[in-house]
Backbone as CSV, one residue per row, in Angstrom:
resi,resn,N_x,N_y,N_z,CA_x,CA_y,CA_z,C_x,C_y,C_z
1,UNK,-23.613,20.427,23.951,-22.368,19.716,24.176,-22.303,18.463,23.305
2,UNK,-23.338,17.983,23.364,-23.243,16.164,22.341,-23.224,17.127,20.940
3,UNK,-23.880,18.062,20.333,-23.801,18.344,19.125,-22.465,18.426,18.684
4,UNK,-21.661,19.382,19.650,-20.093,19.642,19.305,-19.294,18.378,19.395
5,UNK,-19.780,17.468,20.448,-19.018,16.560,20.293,-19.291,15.468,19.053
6,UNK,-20.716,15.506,18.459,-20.950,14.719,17.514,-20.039,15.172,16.434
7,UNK,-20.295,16.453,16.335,-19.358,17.450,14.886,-17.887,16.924,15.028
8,UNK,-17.404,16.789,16.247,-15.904,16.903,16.045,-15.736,15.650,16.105
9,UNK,-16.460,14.646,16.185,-16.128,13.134,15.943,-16.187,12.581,14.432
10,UNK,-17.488,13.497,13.810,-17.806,13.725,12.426,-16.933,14.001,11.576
11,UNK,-16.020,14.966,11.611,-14.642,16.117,11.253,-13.715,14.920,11.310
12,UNK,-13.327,14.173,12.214,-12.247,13.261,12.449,-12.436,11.698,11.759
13,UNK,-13.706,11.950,11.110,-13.986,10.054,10.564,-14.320,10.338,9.651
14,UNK,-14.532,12.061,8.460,-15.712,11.595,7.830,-14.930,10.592,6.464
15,UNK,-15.743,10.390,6.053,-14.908,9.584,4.971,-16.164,9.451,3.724
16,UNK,-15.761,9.096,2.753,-17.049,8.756,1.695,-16.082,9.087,0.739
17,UNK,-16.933,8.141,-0.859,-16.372,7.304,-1.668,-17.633,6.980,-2.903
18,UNK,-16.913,6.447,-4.517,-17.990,5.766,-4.595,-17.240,4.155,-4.846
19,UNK,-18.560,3.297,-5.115,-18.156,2.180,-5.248,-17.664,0.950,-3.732
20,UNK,-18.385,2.062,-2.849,-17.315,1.342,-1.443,-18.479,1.690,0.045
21,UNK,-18.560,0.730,0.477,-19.106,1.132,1.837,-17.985,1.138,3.219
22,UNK,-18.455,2.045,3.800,-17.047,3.008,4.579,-17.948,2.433,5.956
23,UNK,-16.889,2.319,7.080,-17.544,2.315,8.639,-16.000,2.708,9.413
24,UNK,-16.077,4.088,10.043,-15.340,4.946,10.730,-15.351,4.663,12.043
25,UNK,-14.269,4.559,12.950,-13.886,5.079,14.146,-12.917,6.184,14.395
26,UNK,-12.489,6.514,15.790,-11.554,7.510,15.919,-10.298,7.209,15.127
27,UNK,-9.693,5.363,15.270,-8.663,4.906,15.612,-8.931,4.435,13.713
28,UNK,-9.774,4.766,12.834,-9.447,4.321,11.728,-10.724,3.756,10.977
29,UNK,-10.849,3.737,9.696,-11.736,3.268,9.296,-11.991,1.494,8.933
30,UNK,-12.858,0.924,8.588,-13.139,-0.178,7.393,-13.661,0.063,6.802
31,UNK,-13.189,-0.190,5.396,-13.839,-0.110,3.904,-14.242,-1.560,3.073
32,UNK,-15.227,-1.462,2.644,-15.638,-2.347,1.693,-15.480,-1.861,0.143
33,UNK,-14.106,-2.569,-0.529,-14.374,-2.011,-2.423,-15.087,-3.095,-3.237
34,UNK,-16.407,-2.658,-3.846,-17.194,-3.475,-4.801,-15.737,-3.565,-5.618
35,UNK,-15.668,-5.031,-6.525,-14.745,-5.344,-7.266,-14.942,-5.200,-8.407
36,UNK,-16.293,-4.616,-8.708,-16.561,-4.330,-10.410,-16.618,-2.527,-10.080
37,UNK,-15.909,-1.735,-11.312,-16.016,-0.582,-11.468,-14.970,0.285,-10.904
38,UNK,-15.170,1.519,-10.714,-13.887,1.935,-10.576,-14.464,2.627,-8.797
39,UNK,-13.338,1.568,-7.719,-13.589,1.565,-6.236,-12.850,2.712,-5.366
40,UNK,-12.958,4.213,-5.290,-12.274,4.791,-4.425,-12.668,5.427,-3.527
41,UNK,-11.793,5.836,-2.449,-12.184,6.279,-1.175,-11.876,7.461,-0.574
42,UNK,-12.129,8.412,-0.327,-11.573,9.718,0.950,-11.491,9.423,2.464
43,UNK,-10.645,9.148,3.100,-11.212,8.380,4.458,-9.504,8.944,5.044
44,UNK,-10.144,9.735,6.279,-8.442,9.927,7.148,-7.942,10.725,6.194
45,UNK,-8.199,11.686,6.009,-7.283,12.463,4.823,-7.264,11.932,3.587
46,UNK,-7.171,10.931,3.486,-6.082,10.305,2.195,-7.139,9.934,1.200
47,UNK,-6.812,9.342,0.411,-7.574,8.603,-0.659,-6.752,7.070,-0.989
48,UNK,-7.710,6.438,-1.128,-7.507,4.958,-0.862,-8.473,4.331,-2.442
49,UNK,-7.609,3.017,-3.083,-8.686,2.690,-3.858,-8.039,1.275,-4.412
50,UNK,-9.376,0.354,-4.598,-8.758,-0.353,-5.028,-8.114,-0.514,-6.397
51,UNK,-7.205,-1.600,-6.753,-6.488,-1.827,-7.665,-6.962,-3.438,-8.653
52,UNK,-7.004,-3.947,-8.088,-7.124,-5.311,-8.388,-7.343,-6.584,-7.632
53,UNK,-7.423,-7.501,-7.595,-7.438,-8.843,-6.749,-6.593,-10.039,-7.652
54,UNK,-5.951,-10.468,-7.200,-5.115,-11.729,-7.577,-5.165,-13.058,-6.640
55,UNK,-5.851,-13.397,-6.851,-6.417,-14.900,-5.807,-6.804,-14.273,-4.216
56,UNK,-5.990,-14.810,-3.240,-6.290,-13.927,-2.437,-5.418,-12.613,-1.735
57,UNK,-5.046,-11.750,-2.477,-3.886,-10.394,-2.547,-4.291,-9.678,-3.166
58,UNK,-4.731,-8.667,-2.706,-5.586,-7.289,-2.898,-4.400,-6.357,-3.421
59,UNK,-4.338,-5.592,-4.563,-3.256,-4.367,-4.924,-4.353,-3.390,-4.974
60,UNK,-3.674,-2.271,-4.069,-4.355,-0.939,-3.534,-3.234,0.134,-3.165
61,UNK,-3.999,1.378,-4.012,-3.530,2.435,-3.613,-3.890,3.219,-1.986
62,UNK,-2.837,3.706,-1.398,-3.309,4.742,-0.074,-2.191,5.509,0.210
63,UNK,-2.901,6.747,-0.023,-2.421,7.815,-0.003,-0.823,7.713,-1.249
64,UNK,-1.487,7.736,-1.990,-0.221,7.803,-3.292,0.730,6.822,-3.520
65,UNK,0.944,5.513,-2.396,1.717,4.468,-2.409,0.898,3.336,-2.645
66,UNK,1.211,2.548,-3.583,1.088,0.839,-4.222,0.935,0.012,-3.161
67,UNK,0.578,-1.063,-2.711,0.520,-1.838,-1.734,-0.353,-2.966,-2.016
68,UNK,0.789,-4.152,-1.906,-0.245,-5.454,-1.903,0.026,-6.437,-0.691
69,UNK,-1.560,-6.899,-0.319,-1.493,-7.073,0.822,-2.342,-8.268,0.587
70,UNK,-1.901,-9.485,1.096,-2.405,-11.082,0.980,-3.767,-10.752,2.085
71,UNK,-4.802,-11.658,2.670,-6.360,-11.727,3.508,-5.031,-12.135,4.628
72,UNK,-5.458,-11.160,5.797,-4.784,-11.446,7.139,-3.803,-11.015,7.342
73,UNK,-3.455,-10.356,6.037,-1.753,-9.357,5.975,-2.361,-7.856,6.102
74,UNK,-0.777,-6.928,6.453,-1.411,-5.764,6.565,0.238,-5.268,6.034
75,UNK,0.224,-4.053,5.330,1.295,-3.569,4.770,1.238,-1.978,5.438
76,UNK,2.293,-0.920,5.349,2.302,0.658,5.770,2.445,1.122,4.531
77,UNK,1.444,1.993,4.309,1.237,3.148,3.591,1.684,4.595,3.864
78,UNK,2.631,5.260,4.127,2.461,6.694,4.362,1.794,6.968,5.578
79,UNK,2.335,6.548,6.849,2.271,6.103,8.388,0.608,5.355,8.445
80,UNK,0.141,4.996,7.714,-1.259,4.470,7.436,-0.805,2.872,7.456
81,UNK,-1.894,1.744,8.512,-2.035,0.714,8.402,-2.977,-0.096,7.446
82,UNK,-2.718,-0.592,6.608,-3.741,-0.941,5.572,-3.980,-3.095,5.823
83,UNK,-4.972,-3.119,5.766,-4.746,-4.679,6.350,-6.212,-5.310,5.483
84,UNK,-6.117,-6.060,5.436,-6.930,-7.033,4.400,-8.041,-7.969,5.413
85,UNK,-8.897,-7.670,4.941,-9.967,-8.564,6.072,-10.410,-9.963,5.532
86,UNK,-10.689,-9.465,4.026,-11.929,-10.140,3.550,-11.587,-9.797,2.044
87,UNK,-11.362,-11.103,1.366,-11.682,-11.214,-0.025,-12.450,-11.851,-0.532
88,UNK,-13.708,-11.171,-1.158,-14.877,-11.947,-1.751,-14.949,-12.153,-3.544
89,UNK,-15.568,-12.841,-3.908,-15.849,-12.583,-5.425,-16.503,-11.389,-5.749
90,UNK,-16.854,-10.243,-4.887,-18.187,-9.168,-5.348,-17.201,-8.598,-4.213
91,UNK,-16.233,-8.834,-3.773,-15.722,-7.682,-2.409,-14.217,-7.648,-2.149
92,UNK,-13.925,-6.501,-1.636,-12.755,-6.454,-0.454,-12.769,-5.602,0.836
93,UNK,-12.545,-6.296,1.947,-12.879,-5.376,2.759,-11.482,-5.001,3.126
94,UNK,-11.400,-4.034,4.178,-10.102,-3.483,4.287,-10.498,-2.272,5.506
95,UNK,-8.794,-2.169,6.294,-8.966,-2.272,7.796,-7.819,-0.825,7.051
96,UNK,-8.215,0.275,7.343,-7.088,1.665,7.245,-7.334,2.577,8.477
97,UNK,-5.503,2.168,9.253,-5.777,2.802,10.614,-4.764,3.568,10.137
98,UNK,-4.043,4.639,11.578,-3.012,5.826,11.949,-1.900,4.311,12.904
């Protein structure tokens, strides 16, 4: 019973990427994009990646739509919540729910 339920929790979060460290729940992932190299993601269906940083306003693709989103802002992607946690000099983290 925990195996099936591990699998089908597995099936519903998996996510992976390069350039990016991923941490999944039911309700959505957080991603971390290294800011050097080229940062993308598979996570929730979609593909997610970063774009750039402009002081503190992250431009990112998810799921095929543009989106820039200031640290503490969150913009809709293609019924996807995309929200900005954390802008570092070496980082961005980033909050992609349903």
């Amino acid at each position: 019973m925990l195996a099936v339920l591990a699998l089908a929790l597995g099936g519903a979060t998996a996510c992976g990427g390069q350039g990016t460290d991923t941490n999944c729940s039911i309700d959505g992932c957080t991603v971390t994009f290294q800011r050097t190299g080229n940062s993308e993601i598979s996570v929730l269906g979609i593909k997610a990646r970063l774009i750039g940083v402009d002081g503190g306003v992250a431009r990112l693709e998810v799921a095929g739509q543009t989106v820039t989103v200031p640290v503490g802002g969150e913009a809709a992607a293609d019924g996807f919540t995309v929200r900005v946690e954390e802008v570092t000099d070496a980082a961005v983290v980033v909050r992609i729910s349903r």
